[in-house]
N, C-alpha and C positions, 0 to 999 in steps of 0.2 A: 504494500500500500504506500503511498508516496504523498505527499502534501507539497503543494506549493503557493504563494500565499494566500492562506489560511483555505486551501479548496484542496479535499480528500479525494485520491483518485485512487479506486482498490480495481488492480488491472488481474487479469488470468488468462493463464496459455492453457489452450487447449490440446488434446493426445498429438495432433497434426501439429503443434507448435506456433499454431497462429495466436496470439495475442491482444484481448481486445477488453475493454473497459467492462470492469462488472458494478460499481457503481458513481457515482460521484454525489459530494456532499459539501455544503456553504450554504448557509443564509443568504450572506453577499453576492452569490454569483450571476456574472453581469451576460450582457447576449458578446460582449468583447472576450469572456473568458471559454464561456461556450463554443465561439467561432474557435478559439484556438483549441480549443477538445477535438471537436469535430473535424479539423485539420492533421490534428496528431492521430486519429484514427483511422482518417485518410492514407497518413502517410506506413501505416503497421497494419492496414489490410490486405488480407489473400488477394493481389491481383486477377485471380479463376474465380474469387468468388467474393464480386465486390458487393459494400455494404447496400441497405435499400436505402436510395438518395430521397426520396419521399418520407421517410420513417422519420429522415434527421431535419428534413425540413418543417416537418410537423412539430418534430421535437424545438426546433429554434423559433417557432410561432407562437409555443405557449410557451416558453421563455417570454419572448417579447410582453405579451402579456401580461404576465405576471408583471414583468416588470411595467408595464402600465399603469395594473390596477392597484400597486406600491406607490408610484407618482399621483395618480389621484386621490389615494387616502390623504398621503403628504399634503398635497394642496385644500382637500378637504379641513386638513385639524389646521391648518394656515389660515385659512378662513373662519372657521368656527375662533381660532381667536383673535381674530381682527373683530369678530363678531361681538365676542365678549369686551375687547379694549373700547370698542364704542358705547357700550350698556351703558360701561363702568363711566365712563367720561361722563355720558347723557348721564347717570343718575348723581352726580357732584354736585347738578344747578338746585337740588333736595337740600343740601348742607344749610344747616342753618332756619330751616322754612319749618312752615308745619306743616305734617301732613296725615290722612286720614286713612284706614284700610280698609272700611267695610266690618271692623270688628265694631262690637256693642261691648260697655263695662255696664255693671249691675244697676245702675240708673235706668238704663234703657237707652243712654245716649249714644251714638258713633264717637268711640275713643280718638285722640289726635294724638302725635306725636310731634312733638321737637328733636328735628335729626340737626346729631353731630357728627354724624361719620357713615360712608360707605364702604363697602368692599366686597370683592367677589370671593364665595365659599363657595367650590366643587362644580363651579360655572357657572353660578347663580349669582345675580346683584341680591346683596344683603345691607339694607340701612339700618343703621343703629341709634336710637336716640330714647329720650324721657318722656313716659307720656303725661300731657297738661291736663292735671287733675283739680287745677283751679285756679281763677286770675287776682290778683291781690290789686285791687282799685285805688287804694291808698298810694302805693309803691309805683303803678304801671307796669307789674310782671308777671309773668304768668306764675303758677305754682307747677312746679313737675314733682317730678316722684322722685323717689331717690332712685328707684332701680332702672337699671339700660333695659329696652326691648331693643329685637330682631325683627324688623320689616321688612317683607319678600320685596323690592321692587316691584314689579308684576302685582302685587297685590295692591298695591297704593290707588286710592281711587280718587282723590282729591289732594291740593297743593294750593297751599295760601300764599 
């Protein structure tokens, strides 16, 4: 068996002495490394009894392939996080505002929050802020709570 870089190539001679690849192995291998396989099998087969040229051109099409639908997933998660860089931006103009989820607190009223911070958890916009549990008329400020909530972006259904 022979390696060279980082691609396994386990060759075997048959009773006739003809010698020909029994498997090969890489994550990485490219249709460039392939072409040179398929050349070096070229050049170590029985001239009486050459290989089927169909067999290896089949074989180098779903290489190509593969190597396709690799380039597309790539471009794919490229996308999905360019996707995600623009949420997160879009949901920064939240910083500081208040804003409302659609939740009710035991009043009956639509709770609000005051957001101090965004960020993205596991590809999700997550805001974080206190919710205003009452406004102090004397002072001009609101009351929040002492404890942080977690507000899905997506869930946010109003913005003061």
């Amino acid at each position: 068996m022979a390696s060279v870089d980082n691609v396994s190539v386990n060759t075997t001679t048959t009773a006739n002495g003809q010698t020909y690849t029994k498997t090969i192995s890489n994550d990485g291998l490219t249709n460039e490394d392939f072409l040179k396989l398929m050349l070096e099998e070229l050049k170590l087969q029985d001239p009486t009894k050459p290989m089927d040229s169909a067999s290896m051109l089949d074989s180098q099409m779903q290489m190509s392939s593969i190597q396709t639908n690799l380039s597309t997933i790539e471009a794919m998660k490229s996308l999905q996080n360019s996707f995600a860089q623009m949420a997160l931006a879009s949901a920064t103009d939240v910083i500081g505002r208040i804003v409302e989820n659609g939740s009710y607190g035991q009043d009956g009223n639509l709770k609000s929050f005051q957001i101090s911070s965004v960020e993205s958890l596991d590809g999700e916009v997550v805001a974080t802020g206190y919710e205003v549990i009452g406004y102090d008329k004397e002072n001009g400020k609101l009351l929040l709570s002492k404890d942080m909530s977690q507000i899905k972006y997506n869930n946010i259904t109003k913005i003061y």
